[in-house]
C-alpha positions as CSV (number, residue, x, y, z in Angstrom):
1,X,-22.0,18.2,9.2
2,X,-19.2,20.8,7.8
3,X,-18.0,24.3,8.3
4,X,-17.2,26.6,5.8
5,X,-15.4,29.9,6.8
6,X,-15.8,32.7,3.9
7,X,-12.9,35.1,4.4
8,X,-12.3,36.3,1.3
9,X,-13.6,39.7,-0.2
10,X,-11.0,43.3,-0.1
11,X,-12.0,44.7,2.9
12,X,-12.6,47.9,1.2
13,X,-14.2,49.7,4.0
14,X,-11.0,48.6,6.5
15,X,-8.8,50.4,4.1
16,X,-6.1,51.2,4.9
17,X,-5.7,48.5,7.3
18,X,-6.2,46.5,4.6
19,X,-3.5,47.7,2.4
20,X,-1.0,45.0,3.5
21,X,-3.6,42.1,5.0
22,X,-6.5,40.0,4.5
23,X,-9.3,41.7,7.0
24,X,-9.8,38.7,8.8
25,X,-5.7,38.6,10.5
26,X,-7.0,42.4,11.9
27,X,-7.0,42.1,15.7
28,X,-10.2,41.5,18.0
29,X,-9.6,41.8,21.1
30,X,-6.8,39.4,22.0
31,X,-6.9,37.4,18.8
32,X,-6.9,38.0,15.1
33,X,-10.7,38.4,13.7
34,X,-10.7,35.2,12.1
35,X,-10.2,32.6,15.5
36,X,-13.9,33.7,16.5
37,X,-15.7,31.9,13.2
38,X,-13.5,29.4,14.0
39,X,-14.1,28.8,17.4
40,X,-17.8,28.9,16.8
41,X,-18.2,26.1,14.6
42,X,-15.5,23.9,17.0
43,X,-17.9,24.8,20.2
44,X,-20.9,23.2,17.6
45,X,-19.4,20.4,17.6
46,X,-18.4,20.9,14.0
47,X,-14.2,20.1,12.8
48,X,-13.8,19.6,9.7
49,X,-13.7,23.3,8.5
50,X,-13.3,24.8,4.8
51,X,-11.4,28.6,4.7
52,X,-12.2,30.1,1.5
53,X,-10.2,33.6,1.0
54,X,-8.5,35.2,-1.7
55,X,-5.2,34.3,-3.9
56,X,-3.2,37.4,-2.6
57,X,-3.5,36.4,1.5
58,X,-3.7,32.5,1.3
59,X,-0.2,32.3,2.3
60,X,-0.7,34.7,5.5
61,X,-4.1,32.7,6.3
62,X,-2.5,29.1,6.0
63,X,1.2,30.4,8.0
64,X,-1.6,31.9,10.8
65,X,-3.8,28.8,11.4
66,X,-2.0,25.7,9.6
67,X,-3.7,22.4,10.0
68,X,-6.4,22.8,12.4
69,X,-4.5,21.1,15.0
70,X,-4.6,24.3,17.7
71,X,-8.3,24.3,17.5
72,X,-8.6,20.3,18.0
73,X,-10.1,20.5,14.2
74,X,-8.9,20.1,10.6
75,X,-8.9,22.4,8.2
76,X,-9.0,22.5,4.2
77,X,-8.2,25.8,2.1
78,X,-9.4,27.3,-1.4
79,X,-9.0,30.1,-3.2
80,X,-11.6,32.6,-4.2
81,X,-10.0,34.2,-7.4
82,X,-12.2,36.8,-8.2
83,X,-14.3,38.7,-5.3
84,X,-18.0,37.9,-6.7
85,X,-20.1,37.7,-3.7
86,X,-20.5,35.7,-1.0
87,X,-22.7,33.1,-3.0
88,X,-19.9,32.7,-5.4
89,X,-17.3,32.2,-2.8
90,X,-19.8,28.8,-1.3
91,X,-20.1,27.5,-4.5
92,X,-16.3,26.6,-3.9
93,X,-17.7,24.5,-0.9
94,X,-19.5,21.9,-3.5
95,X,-16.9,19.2,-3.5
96,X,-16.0,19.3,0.3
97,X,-19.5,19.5,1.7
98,X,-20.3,15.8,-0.3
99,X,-23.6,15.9,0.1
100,X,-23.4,16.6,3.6
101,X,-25.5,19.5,5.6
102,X,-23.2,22.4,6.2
103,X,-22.7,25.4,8.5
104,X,-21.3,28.4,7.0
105,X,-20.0,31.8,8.8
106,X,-18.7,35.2,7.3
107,X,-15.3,35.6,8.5
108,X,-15.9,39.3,9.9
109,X,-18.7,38.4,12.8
110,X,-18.4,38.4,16.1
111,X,-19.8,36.8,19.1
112,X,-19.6,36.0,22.9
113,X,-21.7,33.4,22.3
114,X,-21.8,30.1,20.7
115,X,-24.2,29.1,18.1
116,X,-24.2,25.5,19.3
117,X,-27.7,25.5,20.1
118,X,-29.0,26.7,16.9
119,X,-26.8,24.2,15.2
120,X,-28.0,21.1,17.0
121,X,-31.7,22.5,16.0
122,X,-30.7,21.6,12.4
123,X,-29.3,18.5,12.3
124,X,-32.6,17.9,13.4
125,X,-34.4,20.1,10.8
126,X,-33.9,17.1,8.2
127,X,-34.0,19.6,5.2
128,X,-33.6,23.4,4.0
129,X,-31.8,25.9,5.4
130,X,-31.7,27.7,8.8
131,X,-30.5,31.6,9.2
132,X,-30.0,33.4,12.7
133,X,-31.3,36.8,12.8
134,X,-30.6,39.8,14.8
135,X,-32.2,43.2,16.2
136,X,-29.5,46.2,14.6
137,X,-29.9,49.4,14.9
138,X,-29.0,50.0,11.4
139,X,-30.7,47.9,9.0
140,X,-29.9,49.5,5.8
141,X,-26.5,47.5,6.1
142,X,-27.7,44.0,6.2
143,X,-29.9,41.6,4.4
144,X,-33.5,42.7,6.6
145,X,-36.1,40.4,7.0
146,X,-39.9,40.9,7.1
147,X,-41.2,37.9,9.3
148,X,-44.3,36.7,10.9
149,X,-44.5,34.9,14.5
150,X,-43.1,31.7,12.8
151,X,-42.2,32.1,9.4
152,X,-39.5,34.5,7.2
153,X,-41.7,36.2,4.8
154,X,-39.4,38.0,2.5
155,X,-35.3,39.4,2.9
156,X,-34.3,42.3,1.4
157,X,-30.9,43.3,1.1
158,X,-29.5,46.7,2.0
159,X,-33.0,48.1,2.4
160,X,-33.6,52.2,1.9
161,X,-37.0,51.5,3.8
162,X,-36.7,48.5,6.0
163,X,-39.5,46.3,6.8
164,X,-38.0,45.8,10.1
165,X,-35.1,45.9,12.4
166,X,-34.1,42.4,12.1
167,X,-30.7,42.0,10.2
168,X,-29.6,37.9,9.1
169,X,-26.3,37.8,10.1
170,X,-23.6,36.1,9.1
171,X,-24.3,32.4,10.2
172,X,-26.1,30.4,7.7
173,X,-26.7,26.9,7.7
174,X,-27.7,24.8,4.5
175,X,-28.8,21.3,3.3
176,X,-27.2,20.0,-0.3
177,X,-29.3,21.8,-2.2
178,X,-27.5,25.1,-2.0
179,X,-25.1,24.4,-4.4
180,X,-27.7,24.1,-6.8
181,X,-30.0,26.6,-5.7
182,X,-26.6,29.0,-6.3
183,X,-26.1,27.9,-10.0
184,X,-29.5,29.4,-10.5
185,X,-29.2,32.9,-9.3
186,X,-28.8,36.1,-11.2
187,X,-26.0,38.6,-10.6
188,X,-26.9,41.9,-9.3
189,X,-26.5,44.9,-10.2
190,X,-22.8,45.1,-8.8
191,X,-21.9,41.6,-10.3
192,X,-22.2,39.6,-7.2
193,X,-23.9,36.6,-6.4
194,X,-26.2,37.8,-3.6
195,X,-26.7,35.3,0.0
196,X,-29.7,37.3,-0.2
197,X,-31.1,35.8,-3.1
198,X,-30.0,32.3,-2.0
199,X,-32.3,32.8,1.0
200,X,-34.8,33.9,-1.0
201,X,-35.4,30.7,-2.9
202,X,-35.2,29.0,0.3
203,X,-38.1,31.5,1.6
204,X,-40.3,30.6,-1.7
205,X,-40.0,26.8,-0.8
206,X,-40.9,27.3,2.7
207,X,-38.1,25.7,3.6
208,X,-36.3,28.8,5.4
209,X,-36.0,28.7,9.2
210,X,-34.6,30.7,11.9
211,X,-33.7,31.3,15.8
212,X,-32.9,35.0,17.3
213,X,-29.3,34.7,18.4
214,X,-29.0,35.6,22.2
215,X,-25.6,36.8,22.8
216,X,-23.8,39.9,21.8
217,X,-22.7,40.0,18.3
218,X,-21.5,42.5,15.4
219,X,-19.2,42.1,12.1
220,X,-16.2,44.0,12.3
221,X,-16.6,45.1,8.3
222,X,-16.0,49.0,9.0
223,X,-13.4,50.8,11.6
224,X,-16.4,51.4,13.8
225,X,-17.9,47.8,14.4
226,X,-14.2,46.8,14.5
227,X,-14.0,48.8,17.4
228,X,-16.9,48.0,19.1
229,X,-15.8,44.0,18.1
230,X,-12.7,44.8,19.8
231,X,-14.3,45.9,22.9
232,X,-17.0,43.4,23.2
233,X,-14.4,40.4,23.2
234,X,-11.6,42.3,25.8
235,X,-14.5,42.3,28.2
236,X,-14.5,38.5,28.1
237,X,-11.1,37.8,27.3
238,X,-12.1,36.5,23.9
239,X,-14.1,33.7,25.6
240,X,-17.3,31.6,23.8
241,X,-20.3,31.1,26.1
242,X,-22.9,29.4,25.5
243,X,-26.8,29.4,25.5
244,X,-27.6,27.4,28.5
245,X,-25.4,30.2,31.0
246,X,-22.0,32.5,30.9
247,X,-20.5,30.2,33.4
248,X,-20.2,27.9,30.6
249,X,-17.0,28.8,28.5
């Protein structure tokens, strides 16, 4: 199984942090944004790790983290060229993944807590994809899920109305048909190739799973969840725990 780390996109609503650096370098807590992704796919078990982020701060990403060797894991880069959507920016992930089941996390979330368990759940799913979800108290930001005691029902991205208060966050995990289930999708209305929609087809082929993630978590996409990112991690010195207990790290 492989990791791909998405850390591409402008980081429009960090601006004007953003002016001179790629989002993911900001600080959390005691570390740039980026070494939590990273050390949540390590603590799955998971080292061989794709970075996809943009032409103008692949230089500032690669100086930063270099071969993998400081997080006892290997890392490959690519270049997202144009900003279309997180969908677009995993199709880059076709040739590395090889067939192979793959977990993938947006750059900008946060978490005390390792996603290990959920991860070891589906290597053992044998096909489709897995999502983790998460109770937010704004839902209107997120792709929201309607879901009965079992099953996913529908997502719907950015809601005006939503169906409920469960957001999917930013840890997705995929079998080999992604990359083709990507090829099929329709741009929205902004140009993007929508996760969403990914999900979606995944939903339609009942072959869409998912687990409640237990530990604190945010993205740190605007200046107030960097904030609250920032404080989250201080309190445990940027530390990972895991399901099975805090004294764990």
């Amino acid at each position: 199984m492989k990791g791909v780390i998405l850390a591409g996109g402008r980081g429009t609503r960090l601006y004007p942090l953003t002016k001179v650096t790629n989002k993911h370098l900001l600080p959390v807590g005691k570390e740039p944004m980026i070494f939590n992704p990273i050390k949540q796919l390590v603590s799955a078990g998971i080292t061989d790790i794709l970075i996809v982020t943009s032409t103008q701060h692949m230089g500032d990403v690669v100086n930063l983290l270099g071969s993998g060797k400081e997080f006892n894991c290997d890392f490959t880069y690519k270049v997202q060229e144009e900003a279309k959507g997180i969908a677009h920016a995993l199709l880059l992930a076709e040739n590395f993944a090889n067939g192979e089941k793959i977990v993938v996390v947006l750059g900008d979330n946060i978490s005390d807590t390792s996603i290990k368990h959920s991860v070891e759940i589906f290597k053992k799913q044998g096909h489709g994809a897995r999502v983790l979800l998460k109770k937010v108290g704004d839902p209107e930001r997120y792709g929201v899920v309607a879901i009965d005691e079992k099953k996913i029902i529908q997502i719907e991205e950015k809601p005006h109305h939503p169906k409920s208060d469960y957001a999917v966050i930013g840890y997705y995990m995929y079998d080999h048909k992604v990359f083709d289930i990507i090829r099929t999708v329709t741009p929205s209305v902004r140009g993007e190739l929508e996760i969403t929609s990914v999900n979606n087809i995944y939903v339609e082929d009942g072959e869409l799973e998912y687990d409640i993630h237990p530990g604190n978590w945010t993205d740190a996409g605007t200046i107030e969840s960097l904030r609250f990112a920032s404080e989250m991690m201080l309190k445990v010195e940027n530390q990972m725990f895991y399901i099975s207990g805090r004294g764990e790290a």
